[in-house]
C-alpha positions as CSV (number, residue, x, y, z in Angstrom):
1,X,-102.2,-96.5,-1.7
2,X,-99.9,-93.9,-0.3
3,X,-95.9,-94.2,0.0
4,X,-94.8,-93.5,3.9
5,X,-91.5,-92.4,4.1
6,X,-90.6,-93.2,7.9
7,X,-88.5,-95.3,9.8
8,X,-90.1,-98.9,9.7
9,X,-92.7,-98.3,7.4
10,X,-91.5,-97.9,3.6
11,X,-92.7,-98.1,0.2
12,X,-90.0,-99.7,-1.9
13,X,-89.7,-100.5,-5.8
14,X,-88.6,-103.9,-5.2
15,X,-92.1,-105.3,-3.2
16,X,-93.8,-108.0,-4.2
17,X,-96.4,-107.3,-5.9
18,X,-98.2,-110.8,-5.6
19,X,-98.4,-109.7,-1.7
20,X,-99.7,-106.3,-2.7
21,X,-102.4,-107.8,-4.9
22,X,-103.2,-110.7,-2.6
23,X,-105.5,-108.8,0.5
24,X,-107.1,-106.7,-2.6
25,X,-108.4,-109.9,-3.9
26,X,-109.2,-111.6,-1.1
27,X,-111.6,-108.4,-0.1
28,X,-113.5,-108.6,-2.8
29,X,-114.0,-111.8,-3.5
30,X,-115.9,-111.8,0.3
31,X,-117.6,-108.9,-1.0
32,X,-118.7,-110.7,-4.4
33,X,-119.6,-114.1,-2.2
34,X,-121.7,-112.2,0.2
35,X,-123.1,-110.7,-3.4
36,X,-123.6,-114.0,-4.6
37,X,-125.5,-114.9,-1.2
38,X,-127.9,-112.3,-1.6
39,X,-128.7,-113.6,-5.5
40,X,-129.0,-116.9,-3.7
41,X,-131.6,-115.9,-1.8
42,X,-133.6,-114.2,-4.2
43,X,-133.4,-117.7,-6.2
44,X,-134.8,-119.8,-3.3
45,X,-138.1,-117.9,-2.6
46,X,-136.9,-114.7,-0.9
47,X,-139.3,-111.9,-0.5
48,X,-136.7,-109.3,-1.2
49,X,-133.5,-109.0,-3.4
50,X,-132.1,-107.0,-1.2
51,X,-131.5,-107.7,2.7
52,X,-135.1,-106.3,3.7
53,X,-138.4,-107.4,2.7
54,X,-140.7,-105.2,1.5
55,X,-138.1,-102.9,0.0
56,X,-139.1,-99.9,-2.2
57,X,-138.1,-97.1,-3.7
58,X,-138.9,-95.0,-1.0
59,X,-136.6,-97.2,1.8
60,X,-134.4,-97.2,-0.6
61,X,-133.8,-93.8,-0.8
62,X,-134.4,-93.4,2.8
63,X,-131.3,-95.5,3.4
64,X,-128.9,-93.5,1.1
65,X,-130.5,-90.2,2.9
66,X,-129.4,-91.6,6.1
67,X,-126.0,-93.0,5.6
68,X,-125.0,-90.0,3.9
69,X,-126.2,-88.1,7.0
70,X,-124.2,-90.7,9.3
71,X,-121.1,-90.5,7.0
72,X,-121.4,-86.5,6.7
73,X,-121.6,-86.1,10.8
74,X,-118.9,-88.8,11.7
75,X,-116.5,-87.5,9.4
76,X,-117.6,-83.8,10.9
77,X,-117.0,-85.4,14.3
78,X,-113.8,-87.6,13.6
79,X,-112.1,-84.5,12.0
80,X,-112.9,-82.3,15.0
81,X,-111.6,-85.1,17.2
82,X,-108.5,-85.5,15.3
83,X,-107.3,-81.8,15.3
84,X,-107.1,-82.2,19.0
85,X,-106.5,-86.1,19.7
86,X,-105.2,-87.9,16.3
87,X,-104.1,-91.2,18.2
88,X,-107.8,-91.9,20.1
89,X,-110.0,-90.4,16.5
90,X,-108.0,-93.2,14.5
91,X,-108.9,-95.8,17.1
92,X,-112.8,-95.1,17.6
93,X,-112.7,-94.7,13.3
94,X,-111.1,-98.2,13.2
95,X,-113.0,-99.6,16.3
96,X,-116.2,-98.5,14.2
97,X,-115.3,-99.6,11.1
98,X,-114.5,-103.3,12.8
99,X,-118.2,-103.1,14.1
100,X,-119.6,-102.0,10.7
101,X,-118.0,-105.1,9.1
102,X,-119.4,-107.4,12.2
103,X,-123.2,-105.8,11.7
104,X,-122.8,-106.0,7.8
105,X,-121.7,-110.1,8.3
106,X,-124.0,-110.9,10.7
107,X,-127.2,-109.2,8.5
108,X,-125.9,-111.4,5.7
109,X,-126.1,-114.5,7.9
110,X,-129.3,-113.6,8.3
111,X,-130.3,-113.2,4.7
112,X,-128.8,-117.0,4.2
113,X,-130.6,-118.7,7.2
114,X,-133.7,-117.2,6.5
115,X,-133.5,-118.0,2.7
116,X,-132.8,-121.2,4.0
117,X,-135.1,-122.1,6.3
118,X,-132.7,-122.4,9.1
119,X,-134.8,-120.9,12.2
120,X,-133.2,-122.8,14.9
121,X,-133.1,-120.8,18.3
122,X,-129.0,-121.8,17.8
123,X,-128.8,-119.2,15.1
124,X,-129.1,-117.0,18.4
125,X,-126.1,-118.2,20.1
126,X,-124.2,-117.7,17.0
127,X,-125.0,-114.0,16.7
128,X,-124.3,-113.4,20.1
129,X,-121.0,-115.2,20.0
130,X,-120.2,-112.8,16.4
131,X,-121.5,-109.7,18.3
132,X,-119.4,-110.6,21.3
133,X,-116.0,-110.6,18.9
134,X,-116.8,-108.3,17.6
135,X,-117.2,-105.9,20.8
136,X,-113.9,-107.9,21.5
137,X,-111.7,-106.8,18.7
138,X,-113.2,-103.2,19.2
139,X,-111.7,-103.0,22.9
140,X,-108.2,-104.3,21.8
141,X,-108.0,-101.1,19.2
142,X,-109.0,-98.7,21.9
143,X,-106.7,-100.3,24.1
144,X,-104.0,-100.7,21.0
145,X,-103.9,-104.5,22.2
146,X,-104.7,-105.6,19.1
147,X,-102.2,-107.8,16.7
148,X,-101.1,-105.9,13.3
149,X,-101.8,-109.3,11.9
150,X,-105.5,-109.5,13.1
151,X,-106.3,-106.0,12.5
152,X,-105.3,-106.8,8.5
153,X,-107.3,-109.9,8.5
154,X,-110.2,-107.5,10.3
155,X,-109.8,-105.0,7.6
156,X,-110.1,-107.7,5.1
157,X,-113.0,-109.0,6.2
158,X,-114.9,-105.9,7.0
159,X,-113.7,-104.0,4.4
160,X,-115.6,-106.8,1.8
161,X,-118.6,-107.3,4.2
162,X,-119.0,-103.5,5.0
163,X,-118.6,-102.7,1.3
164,X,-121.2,-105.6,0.0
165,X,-123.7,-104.2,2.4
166,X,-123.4,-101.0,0.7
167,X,-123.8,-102.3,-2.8
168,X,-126.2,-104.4,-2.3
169,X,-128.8,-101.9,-0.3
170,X,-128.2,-98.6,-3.2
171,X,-129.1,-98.7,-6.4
172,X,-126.5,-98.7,-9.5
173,X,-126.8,-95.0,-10.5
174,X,-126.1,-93.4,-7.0
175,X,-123.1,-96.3,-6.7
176,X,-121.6,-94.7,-9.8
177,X,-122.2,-91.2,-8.7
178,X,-120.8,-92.0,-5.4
179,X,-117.9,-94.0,-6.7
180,X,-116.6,-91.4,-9.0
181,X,-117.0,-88.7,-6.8
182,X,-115.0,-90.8,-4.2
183,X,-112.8,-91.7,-6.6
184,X,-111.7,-87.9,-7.6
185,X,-112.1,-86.8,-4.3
186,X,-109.0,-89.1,-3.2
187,X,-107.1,-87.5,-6.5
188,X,-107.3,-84.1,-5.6
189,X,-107.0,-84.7,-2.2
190,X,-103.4,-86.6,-2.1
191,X,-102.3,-84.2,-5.1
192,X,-102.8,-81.2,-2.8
193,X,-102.1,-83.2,0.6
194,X,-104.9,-81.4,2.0
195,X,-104.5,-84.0,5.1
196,X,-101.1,-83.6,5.6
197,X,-101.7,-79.4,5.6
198,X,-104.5,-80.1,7.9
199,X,-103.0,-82.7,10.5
200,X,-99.1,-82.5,9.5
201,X,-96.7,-84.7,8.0
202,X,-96.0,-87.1,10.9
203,X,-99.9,-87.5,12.5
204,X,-100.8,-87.9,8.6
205,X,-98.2,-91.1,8.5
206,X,-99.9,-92.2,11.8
207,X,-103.4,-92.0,10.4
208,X,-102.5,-94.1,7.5
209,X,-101.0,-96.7,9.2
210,X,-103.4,-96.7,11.7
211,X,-106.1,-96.9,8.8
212,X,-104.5,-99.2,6.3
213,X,-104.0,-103.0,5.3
214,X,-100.0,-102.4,5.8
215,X,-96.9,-104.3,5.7
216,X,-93.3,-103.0,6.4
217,X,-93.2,-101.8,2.8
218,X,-96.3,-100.8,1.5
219,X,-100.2,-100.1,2.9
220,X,-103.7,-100.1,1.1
221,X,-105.8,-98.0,2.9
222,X,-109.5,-99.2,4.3
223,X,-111.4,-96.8,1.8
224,X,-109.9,-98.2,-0.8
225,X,-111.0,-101.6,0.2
226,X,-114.0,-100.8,0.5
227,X,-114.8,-99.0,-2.4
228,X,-113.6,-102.0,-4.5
229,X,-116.0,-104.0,-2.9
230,X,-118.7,-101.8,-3.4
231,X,-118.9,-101.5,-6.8
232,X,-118.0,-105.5,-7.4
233,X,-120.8,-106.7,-5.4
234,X,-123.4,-103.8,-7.0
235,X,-121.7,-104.7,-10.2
236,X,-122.6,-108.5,-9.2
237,X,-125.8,-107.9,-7.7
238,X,-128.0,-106.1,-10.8
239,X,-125.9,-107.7,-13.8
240,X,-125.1,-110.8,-12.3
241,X,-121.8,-112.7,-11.1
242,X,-120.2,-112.8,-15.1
243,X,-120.5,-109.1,-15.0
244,X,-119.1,-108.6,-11.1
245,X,-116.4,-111.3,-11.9
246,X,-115.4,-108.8,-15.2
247,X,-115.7,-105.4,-12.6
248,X,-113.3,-107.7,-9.8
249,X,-110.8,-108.5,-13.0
250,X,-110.7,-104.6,-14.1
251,X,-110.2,-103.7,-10.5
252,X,-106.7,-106.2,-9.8
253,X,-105.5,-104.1,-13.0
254,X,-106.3,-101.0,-12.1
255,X,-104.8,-101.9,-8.7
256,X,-101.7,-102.8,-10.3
257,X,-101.4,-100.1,-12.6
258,X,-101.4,-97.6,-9.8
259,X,-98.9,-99.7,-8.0
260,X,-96.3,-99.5,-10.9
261,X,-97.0,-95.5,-10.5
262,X,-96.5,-95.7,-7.2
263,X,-93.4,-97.4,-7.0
264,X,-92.5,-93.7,-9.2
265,X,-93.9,-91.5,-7.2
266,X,-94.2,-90.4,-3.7
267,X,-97.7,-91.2,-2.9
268,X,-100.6,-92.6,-5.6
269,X,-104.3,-92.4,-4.7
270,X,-105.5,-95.8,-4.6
271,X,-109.3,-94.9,-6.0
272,X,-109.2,-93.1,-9.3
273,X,-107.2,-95.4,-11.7
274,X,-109.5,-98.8,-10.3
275,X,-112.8,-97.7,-10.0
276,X,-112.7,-96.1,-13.4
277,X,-112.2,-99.3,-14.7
278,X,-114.0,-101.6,-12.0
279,X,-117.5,-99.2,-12.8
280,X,-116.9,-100.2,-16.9
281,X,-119.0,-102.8,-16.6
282,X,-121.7,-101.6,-14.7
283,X,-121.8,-98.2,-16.9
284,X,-121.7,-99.8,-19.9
285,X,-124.7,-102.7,-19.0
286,X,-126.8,-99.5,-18.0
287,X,-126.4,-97.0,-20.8
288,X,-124.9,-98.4,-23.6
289,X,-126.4,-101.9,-23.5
């Protein structure tokens, strides 16, 4: 959660905190419902636990092979991009991040109808009309048409979708690994404002507001977001809701414990201090328990 120091955009001691806690919550509680769907569906006859059939341990390593590939190359791409056009790399990065979110929803809605037994050829229309918005709300950020009150509610929403898919397709040990590594990678990367060095001061304060949940005083960026969510519906999905509901609780105080830093200091990485305490749980019900 970085503090932005220009003109319309400032991070000030006297914010409201319930407003700063509010869109983390929301998040992941989408993220722990779409966990909760997935459990669901495993209760009612589902072939898989996960949002395939047939899964193994072979697909599933498969798919952490290839979105680290993906996530390796778009970064690759998106930095390259943004040495040399900032404004359009921070569109197409948000514009894909608002189609992740769609994909990730709509795969869930699949999970429920099928666990279900809802078949109709009306399920159709309904993807098409999702994938359609979705599409929709891509345009408007390449076109910067779109509201900064839709584009929070977007990152909300995909942040929590995007970031349940994760955790529920990769195992709990790579989710730690991943997290933490995430997690210090976002310390030592504001401590030495590598970003700022690379891109300079004022494109850095574009990125993030291009890139974050943001209000005239503070912003959370979509990472962070999404990391949350990660870990709460993982948490949720192998140890069950009791356990995600305790990883979501350790999160909000972690998120407010960086705040109250952040009020103190210029800018506070949003990772380290909540997913610490968000992977407690999950950590302790694997080696300890």
């Amino acid at each position: 959660m970085p503090r932005i120091n220009s003109p319309g955009f400032r991070f000030v001691a006297n914010i409201n905190r319930l407003h700063f806690m509010m869109p983390i919550l929301f998040t992941i509680m989408i993220s722990l419902l779409l966990a909760y769907f997935t459990l669901f569906s495993t209760f009612n006859g589902a072939n898989s636990p996960l949002l395939f059939d047939g899964i193994d341990e072979f697909f599933v390593a498969l798919n952490i092979t290839v979105l680290a590939v993906v996530s390796t190359t778009s970064l690759f791409i998106f930095f390259r991009l943004f040495r040399e056009k900032p404004e359009l790399a921070v569109k197409i990065l948000v514009a894909t991040f608002i189609l992740s979110g769609i994909l990730s929803t709509l795969l869930f809605a699949k999970l429920l109808f099928t666990s279900l037994g809802l078949e109709s050829p009306l399920i159709l229309i309904i993807v098409a009309l999702v994938t359609y918005m979705g599409a929709y709300f891509a345009y408007l950020v390449i076109v910067d048409a779109l509201s900064d009150r839709m584009k929070n509610l977007l990152f909300v929403v995909c942040s929590g979708a995007l970031g349940s898919f994760v955790g529920v397709l990769v195992p709990t040990p790579p989710i730690i690994v991943i997290s933490l590594f995430l997690a210090i990678a976002d310390l030592v990367l504001i401590k030495r404002k590598t970003v700022e060095k690379f891109a300079g001061e004022a494109t850095y304060e574009k990125l993030i507001v291009g890139i974050a949940f943001s209000s005239r005083e503070w912003g959370i960026g979509i990472g962070d977001l999404t990391c949350y969510s990660i870990v709460v519906a993982n948490t949720s999905l192998n140890f069950g809701i009791p356990a995600g509901g305790s990883s979501l609780l350790m999160i909000m105080i972690g998120s407010f414990l960086s705040l109250a830093i952040a009020v103190k200091r210029a800018r506070v990485p949003g990772l380290p201090i909540s997913i610490a305490l968000g992977l407690l749980p999950s950590i302790m019900l694997s080696f300890f328990l």
